[in-house]
MDAnalysis code that builds the backbone (N, CA, C; Angstrom):
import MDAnalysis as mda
import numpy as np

u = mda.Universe.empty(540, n_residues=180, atom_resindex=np.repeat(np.arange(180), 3), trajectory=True)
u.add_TopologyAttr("name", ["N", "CA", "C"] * 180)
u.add_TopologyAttr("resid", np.arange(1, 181))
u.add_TopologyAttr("resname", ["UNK", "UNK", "UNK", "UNK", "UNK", "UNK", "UNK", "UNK", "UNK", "UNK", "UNK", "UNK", "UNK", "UNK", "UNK", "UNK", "UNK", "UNK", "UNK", "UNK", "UNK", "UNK", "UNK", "UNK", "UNK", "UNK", "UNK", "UNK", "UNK", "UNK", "UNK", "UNK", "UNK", "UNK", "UNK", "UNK", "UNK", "UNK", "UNK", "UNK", "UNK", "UNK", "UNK", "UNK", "UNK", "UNK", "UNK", "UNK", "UNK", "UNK", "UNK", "UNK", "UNK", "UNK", "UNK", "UNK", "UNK", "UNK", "UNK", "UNK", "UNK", "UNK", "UNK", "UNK", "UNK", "UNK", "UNK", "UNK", "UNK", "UNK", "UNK", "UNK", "UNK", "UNK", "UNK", "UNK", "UNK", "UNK", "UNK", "UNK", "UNK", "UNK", "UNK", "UNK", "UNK", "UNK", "UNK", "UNK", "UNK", "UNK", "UNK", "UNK", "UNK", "UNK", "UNK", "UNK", "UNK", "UNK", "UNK", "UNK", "UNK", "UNK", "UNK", "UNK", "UNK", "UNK", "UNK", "UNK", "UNK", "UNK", "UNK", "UNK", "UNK", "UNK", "UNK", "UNK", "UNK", "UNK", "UNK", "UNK", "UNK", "UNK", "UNK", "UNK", "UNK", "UNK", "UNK", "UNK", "UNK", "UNK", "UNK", "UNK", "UNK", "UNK", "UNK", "UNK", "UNK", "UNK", "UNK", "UNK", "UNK", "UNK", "UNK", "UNK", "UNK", "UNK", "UNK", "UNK", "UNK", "UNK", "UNK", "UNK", "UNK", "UNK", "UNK", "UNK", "UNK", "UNK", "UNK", "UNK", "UNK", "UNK", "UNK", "UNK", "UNK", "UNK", "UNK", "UNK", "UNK", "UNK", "UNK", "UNK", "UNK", "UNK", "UNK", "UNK", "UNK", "UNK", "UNK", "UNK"])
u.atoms.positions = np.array([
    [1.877, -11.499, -144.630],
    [0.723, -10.956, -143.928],
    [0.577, -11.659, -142.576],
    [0.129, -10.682, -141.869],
    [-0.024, -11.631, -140.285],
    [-1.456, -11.682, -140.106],
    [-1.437, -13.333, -139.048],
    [-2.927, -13.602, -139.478],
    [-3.649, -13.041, -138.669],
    [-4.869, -13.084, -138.438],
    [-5.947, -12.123, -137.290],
    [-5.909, -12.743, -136.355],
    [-5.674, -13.535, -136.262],
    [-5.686, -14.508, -134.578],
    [-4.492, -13.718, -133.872],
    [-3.207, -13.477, -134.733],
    [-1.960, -13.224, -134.097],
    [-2.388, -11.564, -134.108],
    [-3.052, -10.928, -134.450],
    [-3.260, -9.488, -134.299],
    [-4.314, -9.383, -133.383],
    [-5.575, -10.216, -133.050],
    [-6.287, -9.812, -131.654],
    [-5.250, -10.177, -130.510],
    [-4.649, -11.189, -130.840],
    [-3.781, -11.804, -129.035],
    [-3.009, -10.618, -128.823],
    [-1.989, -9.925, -129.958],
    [-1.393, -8.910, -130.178],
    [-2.328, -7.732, -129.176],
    [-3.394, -7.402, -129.629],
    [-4.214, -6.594, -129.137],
    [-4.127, -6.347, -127.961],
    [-5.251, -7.799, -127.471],
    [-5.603, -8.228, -126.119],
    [-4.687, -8.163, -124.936],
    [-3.141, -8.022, -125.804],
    [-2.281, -8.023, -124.398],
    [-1.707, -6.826, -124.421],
    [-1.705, -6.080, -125.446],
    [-1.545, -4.289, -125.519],
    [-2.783, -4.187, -124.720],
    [-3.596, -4.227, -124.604],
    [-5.056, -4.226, -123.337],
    [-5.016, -3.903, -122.412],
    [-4.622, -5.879, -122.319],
    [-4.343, -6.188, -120.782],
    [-3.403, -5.545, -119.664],
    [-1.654, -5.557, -120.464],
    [-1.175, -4.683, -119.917],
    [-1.207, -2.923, -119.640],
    [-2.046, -2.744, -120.523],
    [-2.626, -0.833, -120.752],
    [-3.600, -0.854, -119.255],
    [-4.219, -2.011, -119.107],
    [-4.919, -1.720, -117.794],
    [-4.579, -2.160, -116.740],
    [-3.625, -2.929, -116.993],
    [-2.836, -3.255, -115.763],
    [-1.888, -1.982, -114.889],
    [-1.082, -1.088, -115.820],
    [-0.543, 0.105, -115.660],
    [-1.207, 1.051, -115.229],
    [-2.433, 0.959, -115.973],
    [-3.543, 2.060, -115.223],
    [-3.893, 1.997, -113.962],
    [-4.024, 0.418, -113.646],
    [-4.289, -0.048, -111.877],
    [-3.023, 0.493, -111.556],
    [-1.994, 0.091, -112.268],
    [-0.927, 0.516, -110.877],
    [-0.814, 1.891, -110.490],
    [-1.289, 3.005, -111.485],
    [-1.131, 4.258, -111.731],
    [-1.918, 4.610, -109.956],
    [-3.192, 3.726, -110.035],
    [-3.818, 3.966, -109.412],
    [-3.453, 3.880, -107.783],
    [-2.813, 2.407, -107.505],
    [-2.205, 2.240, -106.736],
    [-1.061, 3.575, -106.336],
    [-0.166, 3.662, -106.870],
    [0.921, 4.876, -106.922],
    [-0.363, 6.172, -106.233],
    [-1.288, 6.561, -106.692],
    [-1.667, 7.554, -106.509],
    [-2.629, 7.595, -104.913],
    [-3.428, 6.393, -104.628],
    [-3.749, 5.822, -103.278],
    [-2.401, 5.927, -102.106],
    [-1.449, 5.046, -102.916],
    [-0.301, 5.060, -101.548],
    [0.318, 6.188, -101.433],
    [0.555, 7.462, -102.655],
    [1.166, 8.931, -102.143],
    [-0.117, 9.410, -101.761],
    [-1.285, 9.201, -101.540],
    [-2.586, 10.431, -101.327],
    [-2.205, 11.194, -100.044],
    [-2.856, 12.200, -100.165],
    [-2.662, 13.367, -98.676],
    [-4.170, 12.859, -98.427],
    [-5.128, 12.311, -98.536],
    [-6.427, 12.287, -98.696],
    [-6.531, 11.464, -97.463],
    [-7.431, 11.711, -96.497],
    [-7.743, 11.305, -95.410],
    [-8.573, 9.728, -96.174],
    [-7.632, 8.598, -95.638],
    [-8.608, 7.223, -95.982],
    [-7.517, 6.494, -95.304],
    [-8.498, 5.182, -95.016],
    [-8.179, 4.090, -93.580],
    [-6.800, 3.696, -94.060],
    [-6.066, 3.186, -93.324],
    [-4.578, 2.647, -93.055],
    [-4.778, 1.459, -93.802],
    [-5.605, 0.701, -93.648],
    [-6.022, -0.750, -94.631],
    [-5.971, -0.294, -95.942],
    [-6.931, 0.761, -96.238],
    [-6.801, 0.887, -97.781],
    [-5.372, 1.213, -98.430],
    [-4.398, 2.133, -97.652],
    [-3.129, 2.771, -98.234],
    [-2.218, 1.647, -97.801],
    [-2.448, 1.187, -97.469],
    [-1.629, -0.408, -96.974],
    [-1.268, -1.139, -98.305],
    [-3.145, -1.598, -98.443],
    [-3.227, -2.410, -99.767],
    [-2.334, -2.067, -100.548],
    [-3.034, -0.334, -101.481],
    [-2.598, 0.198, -102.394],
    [-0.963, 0.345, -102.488],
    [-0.368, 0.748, -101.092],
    [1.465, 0.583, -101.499],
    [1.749, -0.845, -101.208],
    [1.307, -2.259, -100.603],
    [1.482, -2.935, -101.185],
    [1.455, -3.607, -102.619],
    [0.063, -3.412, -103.329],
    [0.222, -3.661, -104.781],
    [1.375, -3.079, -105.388],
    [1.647, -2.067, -105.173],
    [2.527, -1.092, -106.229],
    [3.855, -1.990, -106.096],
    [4.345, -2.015, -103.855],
    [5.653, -3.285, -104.340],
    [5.417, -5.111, -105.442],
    [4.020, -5.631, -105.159],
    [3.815, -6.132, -105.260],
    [4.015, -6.723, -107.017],
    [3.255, -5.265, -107.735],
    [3.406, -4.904, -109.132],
    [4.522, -5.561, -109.826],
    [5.549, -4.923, -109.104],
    [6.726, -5.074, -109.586],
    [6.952, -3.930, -110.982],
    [6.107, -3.225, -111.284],
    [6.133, -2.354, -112.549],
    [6.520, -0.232, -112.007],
    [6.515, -0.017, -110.772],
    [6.422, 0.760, -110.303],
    [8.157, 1.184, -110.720],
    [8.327, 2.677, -110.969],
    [9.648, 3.066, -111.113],
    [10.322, 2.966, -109.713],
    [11.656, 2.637, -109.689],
    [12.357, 2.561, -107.722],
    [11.909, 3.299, -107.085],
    [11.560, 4.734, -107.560],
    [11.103, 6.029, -106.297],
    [9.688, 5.762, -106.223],
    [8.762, 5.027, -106.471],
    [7.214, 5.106, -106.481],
    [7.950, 4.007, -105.467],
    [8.029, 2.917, -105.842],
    [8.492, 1.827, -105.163],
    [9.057, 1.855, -103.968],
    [9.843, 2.612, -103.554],
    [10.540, 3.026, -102.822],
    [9.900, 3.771, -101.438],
    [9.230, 4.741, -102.195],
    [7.777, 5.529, -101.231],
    [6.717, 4.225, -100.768],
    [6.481, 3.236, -101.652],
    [5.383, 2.707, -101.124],
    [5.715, 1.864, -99.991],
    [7.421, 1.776, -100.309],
    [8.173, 0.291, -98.896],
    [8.155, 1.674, -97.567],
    [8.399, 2.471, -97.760],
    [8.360, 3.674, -96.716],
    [6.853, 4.145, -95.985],
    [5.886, 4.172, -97.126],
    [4.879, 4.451, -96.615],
    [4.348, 3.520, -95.446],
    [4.401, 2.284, -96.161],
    [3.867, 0.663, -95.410],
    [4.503, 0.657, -93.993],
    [5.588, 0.906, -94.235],
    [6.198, 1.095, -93.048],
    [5.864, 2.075, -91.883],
    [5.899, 2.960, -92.421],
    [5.394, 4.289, -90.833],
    [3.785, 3.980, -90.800],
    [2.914, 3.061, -91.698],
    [1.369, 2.880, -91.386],
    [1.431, 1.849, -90.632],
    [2.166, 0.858, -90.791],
    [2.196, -0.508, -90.126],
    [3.287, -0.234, -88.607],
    [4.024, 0.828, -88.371],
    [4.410, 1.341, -87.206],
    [3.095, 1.835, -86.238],
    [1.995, 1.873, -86.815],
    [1.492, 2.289, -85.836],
    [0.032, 1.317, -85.022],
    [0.702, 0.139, -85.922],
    [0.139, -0.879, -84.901],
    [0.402, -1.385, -84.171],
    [0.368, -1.254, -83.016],
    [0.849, -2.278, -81.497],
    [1.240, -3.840, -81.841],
    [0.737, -4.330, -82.523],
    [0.849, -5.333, -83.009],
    [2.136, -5.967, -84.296],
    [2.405, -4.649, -84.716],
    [3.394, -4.904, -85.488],
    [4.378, -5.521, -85.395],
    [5.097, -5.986, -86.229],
    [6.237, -6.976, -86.396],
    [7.793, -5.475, -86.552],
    [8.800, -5.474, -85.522],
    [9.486, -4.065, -85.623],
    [10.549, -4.533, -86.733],
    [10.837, -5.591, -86.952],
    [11.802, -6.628, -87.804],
    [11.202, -6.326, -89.398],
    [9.887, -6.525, -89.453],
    [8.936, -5.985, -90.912],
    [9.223, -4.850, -91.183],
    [8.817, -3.694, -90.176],
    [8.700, -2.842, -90.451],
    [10.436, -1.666, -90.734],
    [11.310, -2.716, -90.149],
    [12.825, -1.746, -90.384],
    [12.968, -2.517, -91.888],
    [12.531, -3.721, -92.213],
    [12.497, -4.036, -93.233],
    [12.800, -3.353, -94.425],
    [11.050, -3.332, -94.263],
    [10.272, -2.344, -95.047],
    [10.936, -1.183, -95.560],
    [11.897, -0.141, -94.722],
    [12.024, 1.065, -94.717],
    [13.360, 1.037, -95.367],
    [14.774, -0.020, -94.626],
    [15.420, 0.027, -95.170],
    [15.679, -1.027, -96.726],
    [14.645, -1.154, -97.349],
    [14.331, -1.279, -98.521],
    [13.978, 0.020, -99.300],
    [13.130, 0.627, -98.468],
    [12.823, 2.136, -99.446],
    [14.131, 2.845, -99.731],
    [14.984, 2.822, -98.088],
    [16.342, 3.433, -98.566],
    [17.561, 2.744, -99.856],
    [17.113, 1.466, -99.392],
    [18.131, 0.448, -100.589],
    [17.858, 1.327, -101.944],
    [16.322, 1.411, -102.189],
    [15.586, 1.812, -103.902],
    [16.134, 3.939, -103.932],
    [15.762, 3.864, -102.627],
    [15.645, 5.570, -102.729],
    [16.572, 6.152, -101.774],
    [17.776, 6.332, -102.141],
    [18.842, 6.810, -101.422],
    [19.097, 7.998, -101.044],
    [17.837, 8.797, -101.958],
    [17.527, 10.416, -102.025],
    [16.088, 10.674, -100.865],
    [15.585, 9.254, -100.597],
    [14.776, 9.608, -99.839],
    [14.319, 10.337, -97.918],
    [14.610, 11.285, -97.975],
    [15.419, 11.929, -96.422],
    [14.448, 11.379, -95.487],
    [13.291, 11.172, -95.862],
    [12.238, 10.647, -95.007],
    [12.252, 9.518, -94.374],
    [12.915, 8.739, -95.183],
    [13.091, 7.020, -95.058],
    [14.082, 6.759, -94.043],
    [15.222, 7.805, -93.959],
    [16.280, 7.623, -92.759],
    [16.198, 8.050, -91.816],
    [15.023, 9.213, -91.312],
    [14.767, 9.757, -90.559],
    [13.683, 9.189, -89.755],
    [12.724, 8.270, -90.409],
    [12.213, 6.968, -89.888],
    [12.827, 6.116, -89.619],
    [13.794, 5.462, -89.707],
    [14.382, 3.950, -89.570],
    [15.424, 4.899, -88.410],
    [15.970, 5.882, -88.109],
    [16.877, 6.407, -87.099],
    [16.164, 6.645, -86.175],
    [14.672, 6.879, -85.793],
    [14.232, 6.712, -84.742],
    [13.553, 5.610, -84.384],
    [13.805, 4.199, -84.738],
    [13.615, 2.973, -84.695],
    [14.128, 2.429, -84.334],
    [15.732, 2.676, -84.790],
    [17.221, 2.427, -84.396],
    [17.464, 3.091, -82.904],
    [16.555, 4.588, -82.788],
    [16.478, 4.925, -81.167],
    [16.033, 4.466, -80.409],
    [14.776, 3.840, -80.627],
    [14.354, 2.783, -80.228],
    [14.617, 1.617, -79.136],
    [14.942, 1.356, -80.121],
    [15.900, 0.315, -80.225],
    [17.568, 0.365, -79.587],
    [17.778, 1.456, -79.174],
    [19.050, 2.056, -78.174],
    [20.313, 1.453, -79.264],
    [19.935, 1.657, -80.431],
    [21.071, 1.383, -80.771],
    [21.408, 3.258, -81.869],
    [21.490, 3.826, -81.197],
    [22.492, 5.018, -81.041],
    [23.159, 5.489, -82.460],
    [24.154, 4.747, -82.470],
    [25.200, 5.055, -83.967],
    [24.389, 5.008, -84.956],
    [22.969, 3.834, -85.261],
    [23.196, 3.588, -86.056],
    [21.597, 5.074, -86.392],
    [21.281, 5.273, -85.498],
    [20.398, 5.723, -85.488],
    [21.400, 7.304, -86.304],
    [22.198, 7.794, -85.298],
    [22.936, 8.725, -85.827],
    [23.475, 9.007, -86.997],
    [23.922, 7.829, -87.790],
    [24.068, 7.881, -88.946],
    [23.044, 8.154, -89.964],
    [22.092, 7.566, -89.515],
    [20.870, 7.793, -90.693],
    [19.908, 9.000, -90.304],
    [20.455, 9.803, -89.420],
    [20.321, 11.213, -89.001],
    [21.141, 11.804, -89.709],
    [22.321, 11.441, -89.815],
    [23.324, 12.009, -90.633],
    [23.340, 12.461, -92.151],
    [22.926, 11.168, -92.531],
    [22.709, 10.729, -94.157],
    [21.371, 11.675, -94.306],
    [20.499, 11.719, -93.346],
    [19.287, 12.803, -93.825],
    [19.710, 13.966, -93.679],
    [20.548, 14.918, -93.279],
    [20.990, 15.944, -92.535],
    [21.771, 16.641, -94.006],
    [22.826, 15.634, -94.650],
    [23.316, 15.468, -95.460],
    [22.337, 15.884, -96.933],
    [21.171, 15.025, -96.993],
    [20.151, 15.194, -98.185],
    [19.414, 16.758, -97.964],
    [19.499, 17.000, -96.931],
    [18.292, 18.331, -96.223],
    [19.347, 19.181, -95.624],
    [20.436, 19.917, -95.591],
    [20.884, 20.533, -94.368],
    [20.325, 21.978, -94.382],
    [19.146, 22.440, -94.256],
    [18.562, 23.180, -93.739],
    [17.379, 23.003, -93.327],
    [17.143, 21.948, -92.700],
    [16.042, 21.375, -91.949],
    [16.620, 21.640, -90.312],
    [16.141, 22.180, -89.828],
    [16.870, 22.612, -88.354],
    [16.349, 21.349, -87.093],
    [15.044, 21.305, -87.323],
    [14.650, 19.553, -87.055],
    [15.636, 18.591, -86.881],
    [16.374, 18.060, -87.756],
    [17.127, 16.979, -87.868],
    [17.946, 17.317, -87.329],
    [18.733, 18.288, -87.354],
    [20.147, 18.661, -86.422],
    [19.174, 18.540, -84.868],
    [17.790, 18.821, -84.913],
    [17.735, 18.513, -83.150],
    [17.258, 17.287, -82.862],
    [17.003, 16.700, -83.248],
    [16.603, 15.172, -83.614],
    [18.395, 14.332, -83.230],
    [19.194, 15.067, -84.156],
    [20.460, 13.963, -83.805],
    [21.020, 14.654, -82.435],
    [20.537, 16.037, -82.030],
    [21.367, 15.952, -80.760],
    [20.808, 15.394, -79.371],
    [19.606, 15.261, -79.467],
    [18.552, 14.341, -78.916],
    [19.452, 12.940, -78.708],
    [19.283, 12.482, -79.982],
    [20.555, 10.925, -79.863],
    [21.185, 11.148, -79.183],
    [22.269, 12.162, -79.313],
    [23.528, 12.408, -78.972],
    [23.300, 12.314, -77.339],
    [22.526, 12.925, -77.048],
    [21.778, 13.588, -75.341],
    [22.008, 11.772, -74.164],
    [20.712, 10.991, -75.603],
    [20.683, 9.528, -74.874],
    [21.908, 9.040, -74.941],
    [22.843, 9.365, -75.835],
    [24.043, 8.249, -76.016],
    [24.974, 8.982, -74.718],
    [24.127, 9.862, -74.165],
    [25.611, 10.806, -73.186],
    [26.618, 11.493, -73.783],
    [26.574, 11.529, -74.973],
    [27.393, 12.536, -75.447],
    [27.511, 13.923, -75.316],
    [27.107, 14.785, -74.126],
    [26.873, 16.421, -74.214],
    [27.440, 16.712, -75.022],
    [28.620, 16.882, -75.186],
    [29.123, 18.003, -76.375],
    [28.612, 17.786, -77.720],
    [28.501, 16.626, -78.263],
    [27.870, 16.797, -79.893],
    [26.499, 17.180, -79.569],
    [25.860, 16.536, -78.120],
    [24.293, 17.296, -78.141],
    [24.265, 18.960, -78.350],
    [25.242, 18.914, -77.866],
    [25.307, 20.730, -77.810],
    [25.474, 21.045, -79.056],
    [26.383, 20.572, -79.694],
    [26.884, 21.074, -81.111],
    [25.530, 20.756, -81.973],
    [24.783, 19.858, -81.835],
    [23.858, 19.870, -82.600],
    [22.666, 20.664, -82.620],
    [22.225, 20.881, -81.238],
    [21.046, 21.970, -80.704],
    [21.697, 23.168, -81.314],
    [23.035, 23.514, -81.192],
    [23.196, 24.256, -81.716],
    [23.485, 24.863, -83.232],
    [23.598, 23.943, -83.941],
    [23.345, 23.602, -85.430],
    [21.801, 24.133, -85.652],
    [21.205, 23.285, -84.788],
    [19.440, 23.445, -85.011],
    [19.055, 25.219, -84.941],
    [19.908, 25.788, -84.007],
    [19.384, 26.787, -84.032],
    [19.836, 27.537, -84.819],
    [21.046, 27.928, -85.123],
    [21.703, 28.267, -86.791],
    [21.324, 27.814, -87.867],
    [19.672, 27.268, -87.986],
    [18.975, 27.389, -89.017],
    [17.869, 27.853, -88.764],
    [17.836, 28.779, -87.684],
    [16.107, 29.790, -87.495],
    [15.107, 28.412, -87.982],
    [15.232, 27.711, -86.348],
    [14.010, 27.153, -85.843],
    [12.526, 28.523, -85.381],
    [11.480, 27.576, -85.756],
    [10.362, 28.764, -84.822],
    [10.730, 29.304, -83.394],
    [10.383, 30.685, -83.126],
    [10.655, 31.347, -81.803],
    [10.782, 30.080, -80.351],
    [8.850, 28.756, -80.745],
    [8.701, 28.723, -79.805],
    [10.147, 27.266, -79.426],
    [10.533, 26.580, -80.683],
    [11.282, 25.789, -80.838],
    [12.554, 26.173, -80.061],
    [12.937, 27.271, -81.043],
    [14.232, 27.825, -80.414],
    [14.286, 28.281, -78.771],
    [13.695, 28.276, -78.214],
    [13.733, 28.802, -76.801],
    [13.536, 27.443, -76.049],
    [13.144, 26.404, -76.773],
    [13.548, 24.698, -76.170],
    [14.440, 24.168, -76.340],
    [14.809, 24.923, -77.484],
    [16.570, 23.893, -77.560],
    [17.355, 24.906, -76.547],
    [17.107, 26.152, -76.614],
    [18.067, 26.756, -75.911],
    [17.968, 26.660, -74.194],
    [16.829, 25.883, -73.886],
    [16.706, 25.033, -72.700],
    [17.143, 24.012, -72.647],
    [17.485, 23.246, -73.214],
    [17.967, 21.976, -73.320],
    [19.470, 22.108, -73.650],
    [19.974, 23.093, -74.181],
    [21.266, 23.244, -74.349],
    [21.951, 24.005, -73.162],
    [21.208, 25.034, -72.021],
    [21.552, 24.830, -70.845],
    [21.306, 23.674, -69.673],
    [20.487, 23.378, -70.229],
    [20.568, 21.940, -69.295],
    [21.798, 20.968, -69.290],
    [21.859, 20.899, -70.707],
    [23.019, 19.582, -70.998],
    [24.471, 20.702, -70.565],
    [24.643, 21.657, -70.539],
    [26.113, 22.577, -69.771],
    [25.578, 22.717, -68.162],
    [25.088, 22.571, -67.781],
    [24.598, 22.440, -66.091],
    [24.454, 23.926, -66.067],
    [23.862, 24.360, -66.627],
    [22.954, 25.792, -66.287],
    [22.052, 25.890, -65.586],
])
């Protein structure tokens, strides 16, 4: 027979941890919200969740991503934290197209080009019918001086029926970059 002391502690920590999960539930659900609330609060909340350590990789993963594009938009930010941050979400979430498509315009930023391109790539790759991203990397392509892949890419973008008003900007920009 087991004694009652060893069946409340038993209890108490079926409890403890039952409400501990529930906070994190909570957390998870603060740091994905669409719900209009302050940058401090969704901060907190996807910090706890990394913090947790109990969060599955893709909750986890979203919350190193989230922190990141909220904490991008402080002047004050640390840019070293925040590529951190992101390429951690990608480390956990390799499926995450969002996460590379943030850290590649960071990497633009940052004039470093390839690397930015690649993780244009790798999203392009997860999404290729996002017509966005193909104009996003020929953009890169544009700064790195590359015309011809800019071209090839604007033109990618538009062989996925961008909006009217979209498409009639790339197709400005794609005579621009041929000296039209």
């Amino acid at each position: 027979m087991i004694p009652r002391t060893t069946l409340k502690a038993a209890a108490a920590a079926v409890l403890f941890f039952a409400f501990q999960g529930l906070a994190h539930a909570g957390d998870i659900d603060v740091c994905r919200s669409k719900d209009q609330i302050t940058n401090e609060v969704r901060i907190k909340a996807c910090t706890a969740v990394i913090d947790g350590k109990q969060a599955s990789p893709t909750d986890t993963a979203y919350a190193y991503y989230k922190r990141a594009v909220i904490g991008s938009a402080n002047p004050n930010a640390d840019p070293a934290a925040i590529m951190a941050d992101v390429s951690k979400a990608i480390e956990l979430d390799p499926k995450l197209m969002e996460a590379y498509v943030f850290r590649a315009i960071g990497y633009n930023r940052a004039m470093q080009y390839d690397k930015s391109i690649a993780d244009l790539s790798k999203a392009i790759e997860l999404a290729p019918d996002r017509w966005g991203l193909y104009s996003l990397r020929a953009m890169v392509y544009a700064q790195k001086k590359d015309k011809q892949a800019a071209v090839a890419n604007f033109q990618a973008a538009l062989d996925h029926n961008p909006p009217a008003s979209s498409a009639e900007m790339i197709r400005r920009r794609i005579a621009k970059l041929k000296g039209k």
